[in-house]
N, CA, C and O atoms as a GROMACS GRO file, in nm:
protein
  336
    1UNK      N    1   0.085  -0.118   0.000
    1UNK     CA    2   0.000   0.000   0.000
    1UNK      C    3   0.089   0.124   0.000
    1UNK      O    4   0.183   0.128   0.080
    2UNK      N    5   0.068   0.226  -0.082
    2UNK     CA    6   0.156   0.365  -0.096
    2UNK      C    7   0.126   0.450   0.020
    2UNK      O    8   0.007   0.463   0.046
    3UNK      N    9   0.223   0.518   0.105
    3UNK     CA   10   0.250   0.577   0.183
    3UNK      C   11   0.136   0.724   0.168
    3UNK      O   12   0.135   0.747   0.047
    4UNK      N   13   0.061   0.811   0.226
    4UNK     CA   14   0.009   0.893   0.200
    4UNK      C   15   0.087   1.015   0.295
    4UNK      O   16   0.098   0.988   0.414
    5UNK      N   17   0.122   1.102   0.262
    5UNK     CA   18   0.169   1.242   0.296
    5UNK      C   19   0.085   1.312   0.297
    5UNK      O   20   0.069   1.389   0.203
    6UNK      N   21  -0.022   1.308   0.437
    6UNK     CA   22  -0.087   1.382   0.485
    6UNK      C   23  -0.086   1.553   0.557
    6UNK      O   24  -0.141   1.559   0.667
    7UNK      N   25  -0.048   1.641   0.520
    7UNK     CA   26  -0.059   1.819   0.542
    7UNK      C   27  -0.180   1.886   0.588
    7UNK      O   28  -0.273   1.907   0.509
    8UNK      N   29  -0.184   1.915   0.692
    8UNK     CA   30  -0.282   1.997   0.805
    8UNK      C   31  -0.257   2.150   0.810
    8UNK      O   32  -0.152   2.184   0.863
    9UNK      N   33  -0.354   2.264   0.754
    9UNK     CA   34  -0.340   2.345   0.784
    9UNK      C   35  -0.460   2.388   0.894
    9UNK      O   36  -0.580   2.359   0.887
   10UNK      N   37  -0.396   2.459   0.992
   10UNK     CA   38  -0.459   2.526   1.113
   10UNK      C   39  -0.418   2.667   1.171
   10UNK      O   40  -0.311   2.725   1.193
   11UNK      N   41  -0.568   2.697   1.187
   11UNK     CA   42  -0.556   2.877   1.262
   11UNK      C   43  -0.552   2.884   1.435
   11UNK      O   44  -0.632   2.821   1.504
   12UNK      N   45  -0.452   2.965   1.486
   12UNK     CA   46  -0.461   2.990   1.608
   12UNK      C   47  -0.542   3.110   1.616
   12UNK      O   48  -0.488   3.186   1.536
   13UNK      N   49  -0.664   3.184   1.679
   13UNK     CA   50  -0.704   3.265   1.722
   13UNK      C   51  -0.693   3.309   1.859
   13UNK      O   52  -0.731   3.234   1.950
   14UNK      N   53  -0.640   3.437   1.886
   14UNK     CA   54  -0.597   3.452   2.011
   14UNK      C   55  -0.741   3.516   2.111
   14UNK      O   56  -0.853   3.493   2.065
   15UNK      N   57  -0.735   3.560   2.189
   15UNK     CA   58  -0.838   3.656   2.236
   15UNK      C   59  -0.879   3.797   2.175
   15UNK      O   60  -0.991   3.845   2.159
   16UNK      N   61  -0.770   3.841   2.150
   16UNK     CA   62  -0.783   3.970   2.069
   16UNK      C   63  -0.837   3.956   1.888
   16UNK      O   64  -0.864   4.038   1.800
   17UNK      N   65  -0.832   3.824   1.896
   17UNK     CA   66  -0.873   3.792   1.707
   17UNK      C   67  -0.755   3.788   1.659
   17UNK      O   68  -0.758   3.762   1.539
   18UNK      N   69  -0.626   3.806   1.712
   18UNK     CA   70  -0.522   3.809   1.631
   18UNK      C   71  -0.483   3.639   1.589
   18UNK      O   72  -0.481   3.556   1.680
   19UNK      N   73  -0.460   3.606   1.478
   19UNK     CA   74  -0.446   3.499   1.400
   19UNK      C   75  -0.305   3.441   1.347
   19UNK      O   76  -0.223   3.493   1.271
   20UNK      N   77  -0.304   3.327   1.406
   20UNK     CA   78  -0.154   3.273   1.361
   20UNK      C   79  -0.184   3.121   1.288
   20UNK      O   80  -0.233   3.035   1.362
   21UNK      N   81  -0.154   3.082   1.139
   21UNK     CA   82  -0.180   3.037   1.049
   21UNK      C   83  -0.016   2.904   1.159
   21UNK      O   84   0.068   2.923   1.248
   22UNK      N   85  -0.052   2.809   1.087
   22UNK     CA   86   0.017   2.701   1.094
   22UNK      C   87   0.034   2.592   0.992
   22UNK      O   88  -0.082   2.583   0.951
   23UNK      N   89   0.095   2.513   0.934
   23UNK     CA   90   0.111   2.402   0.842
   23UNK      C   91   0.172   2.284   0.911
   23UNK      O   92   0.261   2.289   0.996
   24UNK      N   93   0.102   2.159   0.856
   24UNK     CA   94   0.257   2.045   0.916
   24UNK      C   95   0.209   1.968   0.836
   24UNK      O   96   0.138   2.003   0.742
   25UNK      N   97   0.242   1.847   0.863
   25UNK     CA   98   0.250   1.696   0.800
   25UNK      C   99   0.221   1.644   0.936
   25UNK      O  100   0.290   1.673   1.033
   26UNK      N  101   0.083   1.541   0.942
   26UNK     CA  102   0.052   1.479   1.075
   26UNK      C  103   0.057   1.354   1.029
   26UNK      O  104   0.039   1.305   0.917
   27UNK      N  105   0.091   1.302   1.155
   27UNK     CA  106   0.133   1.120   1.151
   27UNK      C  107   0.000   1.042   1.075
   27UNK      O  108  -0.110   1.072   1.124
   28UNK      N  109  -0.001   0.986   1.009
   28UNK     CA  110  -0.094   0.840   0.948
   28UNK      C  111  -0.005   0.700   0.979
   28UNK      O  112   0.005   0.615   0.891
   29UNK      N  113   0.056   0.683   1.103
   29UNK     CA  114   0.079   0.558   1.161
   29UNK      C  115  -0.020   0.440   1.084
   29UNK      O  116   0.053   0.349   1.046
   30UNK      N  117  -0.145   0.416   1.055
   30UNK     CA  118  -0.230   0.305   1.000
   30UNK      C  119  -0.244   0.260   0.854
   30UNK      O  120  -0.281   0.155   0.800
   31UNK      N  121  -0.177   0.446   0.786
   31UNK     CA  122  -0.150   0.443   0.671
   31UNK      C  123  -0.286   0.452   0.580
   31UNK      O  124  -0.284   0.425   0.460
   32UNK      N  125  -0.405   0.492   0.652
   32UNK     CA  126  -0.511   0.549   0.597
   32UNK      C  127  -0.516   0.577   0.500
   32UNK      O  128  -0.408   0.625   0.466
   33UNK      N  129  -0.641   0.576   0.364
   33UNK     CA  130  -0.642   0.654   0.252
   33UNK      C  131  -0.662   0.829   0.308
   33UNK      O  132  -0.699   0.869   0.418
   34UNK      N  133  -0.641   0.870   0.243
   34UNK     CA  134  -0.668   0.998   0.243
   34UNK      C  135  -0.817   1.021   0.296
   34UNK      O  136  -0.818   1.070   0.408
   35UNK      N  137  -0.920   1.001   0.251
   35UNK     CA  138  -1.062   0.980   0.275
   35UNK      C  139  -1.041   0.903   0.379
   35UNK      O  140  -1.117   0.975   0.443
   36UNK      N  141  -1.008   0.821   0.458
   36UNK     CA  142  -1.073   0.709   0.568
   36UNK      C  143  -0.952   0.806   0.656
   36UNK      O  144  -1.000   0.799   0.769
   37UNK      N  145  -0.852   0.874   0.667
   37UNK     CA  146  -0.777   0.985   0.710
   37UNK      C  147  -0.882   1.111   0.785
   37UNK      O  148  -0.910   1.142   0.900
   38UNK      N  149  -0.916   1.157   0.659
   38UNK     CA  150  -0.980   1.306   0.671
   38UNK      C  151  -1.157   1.238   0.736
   38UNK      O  152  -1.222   1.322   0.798
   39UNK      N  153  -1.220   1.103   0.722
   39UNK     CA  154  -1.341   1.103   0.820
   39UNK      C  155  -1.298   1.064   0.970
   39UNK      O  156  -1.386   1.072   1.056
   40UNK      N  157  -1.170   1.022   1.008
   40UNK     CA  158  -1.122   0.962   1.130
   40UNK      C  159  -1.121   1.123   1.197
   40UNK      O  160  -1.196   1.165   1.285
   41UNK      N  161  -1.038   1.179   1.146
   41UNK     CA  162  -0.971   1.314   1.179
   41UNK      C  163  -1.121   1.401   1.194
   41UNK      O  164  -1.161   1.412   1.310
   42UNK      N  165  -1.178   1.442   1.123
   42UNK     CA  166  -1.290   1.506   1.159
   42UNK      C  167  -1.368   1.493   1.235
   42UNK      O  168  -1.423   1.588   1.290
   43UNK      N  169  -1.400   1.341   1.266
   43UNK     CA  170  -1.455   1.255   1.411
   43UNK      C  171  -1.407   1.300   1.530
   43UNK      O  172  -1.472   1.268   1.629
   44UNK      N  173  -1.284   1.381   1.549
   44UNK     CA  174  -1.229   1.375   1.642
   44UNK      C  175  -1.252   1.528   1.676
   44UNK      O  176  -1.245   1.576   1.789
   45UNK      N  177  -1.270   1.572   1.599
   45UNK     CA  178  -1.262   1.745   1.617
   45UNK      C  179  -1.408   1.804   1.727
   45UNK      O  180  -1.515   1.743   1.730
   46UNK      N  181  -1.378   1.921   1.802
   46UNK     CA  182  -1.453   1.970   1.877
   46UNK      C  183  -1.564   2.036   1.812
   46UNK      O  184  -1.528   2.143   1.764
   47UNK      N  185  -1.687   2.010   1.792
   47UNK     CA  186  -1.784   2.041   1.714
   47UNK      C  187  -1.743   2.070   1.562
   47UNK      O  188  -1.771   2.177   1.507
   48UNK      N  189  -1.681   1.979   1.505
   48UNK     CA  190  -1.645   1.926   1.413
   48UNK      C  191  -1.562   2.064   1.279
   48UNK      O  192  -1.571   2.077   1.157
   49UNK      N  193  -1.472   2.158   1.413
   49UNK     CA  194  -1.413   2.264   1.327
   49UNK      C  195  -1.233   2.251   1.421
   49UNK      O  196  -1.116   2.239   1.386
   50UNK      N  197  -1.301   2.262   1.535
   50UNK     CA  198  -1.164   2.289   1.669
   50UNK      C  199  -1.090   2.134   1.693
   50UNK      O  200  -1.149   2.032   1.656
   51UNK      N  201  -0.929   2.126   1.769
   51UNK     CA  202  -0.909   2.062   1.778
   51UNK      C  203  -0.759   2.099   1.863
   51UNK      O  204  -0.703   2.189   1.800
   52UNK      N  205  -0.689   2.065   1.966
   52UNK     CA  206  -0.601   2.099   2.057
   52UNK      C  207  -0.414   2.010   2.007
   52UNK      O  208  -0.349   1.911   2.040
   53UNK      N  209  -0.401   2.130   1.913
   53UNK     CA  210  -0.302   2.080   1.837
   53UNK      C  211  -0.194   1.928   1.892
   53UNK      O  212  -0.161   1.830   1.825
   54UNK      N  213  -0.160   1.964   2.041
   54UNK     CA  214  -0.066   1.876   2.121
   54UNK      C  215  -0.135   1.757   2.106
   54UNK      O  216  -0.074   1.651   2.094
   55UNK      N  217  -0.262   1.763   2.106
   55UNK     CA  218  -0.339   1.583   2.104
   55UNK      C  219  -0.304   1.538   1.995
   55UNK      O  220  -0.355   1.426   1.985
   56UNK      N  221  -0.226   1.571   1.877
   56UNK     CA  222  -0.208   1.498   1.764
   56UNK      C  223  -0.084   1.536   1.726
   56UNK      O  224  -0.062   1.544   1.605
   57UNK      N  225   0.002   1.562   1.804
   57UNK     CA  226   0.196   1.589   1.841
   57UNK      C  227   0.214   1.689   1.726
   57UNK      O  228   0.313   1.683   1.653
   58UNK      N  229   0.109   1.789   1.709
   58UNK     CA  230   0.144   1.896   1.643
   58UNK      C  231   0.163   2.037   1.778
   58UNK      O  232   0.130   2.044   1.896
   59UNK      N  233   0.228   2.125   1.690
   59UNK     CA  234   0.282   2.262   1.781
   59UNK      C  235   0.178   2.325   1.777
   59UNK      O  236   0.112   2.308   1.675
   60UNK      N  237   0.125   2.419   1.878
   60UNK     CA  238   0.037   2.489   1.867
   60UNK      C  239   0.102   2.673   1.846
   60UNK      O  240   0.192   2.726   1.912
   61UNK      N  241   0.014   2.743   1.723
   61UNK     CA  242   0.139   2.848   1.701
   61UNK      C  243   0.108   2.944   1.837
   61UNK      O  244  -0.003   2.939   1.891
   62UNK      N  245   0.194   3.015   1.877
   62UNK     CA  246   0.168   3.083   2.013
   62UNK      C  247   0.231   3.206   1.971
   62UNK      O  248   0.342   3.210   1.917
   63UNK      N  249   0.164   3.299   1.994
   63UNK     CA  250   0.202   3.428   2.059
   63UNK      C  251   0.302   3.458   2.122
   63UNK      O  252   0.376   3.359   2.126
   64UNK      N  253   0.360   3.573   2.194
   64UNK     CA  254   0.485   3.560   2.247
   64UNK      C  255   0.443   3.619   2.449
   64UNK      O  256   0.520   3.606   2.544
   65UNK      N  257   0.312   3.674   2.451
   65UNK     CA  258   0.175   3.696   2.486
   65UNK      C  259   0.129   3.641   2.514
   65UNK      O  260   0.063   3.599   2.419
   66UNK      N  261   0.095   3.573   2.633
   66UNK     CA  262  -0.002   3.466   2.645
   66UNK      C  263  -0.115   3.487   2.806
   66UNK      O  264  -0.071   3.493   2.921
   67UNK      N  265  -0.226   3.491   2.777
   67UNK     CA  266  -0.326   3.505   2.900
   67UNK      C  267  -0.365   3.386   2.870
   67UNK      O  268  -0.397   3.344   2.759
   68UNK      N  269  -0.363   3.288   3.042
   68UNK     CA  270  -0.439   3.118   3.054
   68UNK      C  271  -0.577   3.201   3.064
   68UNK      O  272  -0.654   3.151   2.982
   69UNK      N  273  -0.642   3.313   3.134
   69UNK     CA  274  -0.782   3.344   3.160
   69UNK      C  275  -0.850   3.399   3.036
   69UNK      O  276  -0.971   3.418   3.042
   70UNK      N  277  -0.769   3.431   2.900
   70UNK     CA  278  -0.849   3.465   2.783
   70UNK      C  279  -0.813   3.389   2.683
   70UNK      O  280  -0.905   3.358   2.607
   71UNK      N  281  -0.692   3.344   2.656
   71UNK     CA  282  -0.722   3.253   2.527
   71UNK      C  283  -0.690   3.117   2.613
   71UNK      O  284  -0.690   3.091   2.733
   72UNK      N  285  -0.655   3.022   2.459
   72UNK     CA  286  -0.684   2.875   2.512
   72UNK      C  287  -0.606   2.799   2.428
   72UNK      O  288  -0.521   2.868   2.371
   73UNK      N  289  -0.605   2.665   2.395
   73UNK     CA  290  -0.514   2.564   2.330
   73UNK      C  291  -0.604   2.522   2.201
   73UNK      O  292  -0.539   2.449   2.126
   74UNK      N  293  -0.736   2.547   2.156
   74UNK     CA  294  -0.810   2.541   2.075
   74UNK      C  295  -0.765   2.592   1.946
   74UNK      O  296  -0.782   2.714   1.932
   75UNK      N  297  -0.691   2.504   1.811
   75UNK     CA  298  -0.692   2.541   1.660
   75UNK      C  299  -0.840   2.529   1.589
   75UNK      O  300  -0.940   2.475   1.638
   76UNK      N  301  -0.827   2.596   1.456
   76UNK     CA  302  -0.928   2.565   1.378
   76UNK      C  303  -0.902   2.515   1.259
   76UNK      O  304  -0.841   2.582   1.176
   77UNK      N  305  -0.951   2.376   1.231
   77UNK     CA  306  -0.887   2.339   1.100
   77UNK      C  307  -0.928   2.408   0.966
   77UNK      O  308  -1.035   2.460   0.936
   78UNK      N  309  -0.820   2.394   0.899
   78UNK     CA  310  -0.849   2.514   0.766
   78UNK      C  311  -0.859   2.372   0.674
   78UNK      O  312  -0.951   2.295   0.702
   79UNK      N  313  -0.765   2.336   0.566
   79UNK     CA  314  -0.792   2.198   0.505
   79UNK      C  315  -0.692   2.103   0.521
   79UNK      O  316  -0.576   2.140   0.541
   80UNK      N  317  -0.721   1.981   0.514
   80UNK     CA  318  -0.625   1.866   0.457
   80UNK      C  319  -0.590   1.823   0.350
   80UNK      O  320  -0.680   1.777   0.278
   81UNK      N  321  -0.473   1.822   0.307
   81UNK     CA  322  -0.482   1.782   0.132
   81UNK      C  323  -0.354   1.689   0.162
   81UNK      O  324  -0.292   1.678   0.268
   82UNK      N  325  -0.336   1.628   0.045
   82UNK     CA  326  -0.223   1.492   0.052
   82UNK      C  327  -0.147   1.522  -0.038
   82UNK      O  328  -0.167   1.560  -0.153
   83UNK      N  329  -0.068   1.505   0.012
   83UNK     CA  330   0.064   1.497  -0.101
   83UNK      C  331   0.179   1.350  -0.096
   83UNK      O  332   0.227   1.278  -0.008
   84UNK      N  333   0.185   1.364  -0.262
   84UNK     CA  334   0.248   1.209  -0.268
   84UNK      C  335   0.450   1.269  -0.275
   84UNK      O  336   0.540   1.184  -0.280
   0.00000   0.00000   0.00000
């Protein structure tokens, strides 16, 4: 079965609305199609947009700024696309 090179883009929104864009490549350990990938992954998401980057050994982008009482660890996924 061919290896899939799975790419996650995600938005940090801070409290103030200020926005920090992120990219990676996230693990497919099972080696998922792309499709049986992107319905696992969406299953998992917080009302099916949010998702707490560290739960899936991605970085969360941070500010240099940080209030625990106004913002939070919450990304928003933008898309998944595959690359071979």
């Amino acid at each position: 079965m061919k290896k899939h090179k799975i790419i996650i883009e995600y938005l940090y929104r801070d409290a103030g609305n200020y926005k920090l864009f992120e990219e990676a490549e996230i693990a497919n350990p099972k080696n998922l199609t792309f499709h049986e990938f992107q319905r696992w992954f969406k299953s998992l998401l917080i009302d099916g947009l949010y998702f707490v980057p560290h739960d899936f050994g991605l970085v969360k982008p941070q500010f240099p700024t940080y209030n625990p009482e106004l913002d939070h660890d919450w990304c928003e996924l933008i898309p998944l696309r595959e690359e071979n």
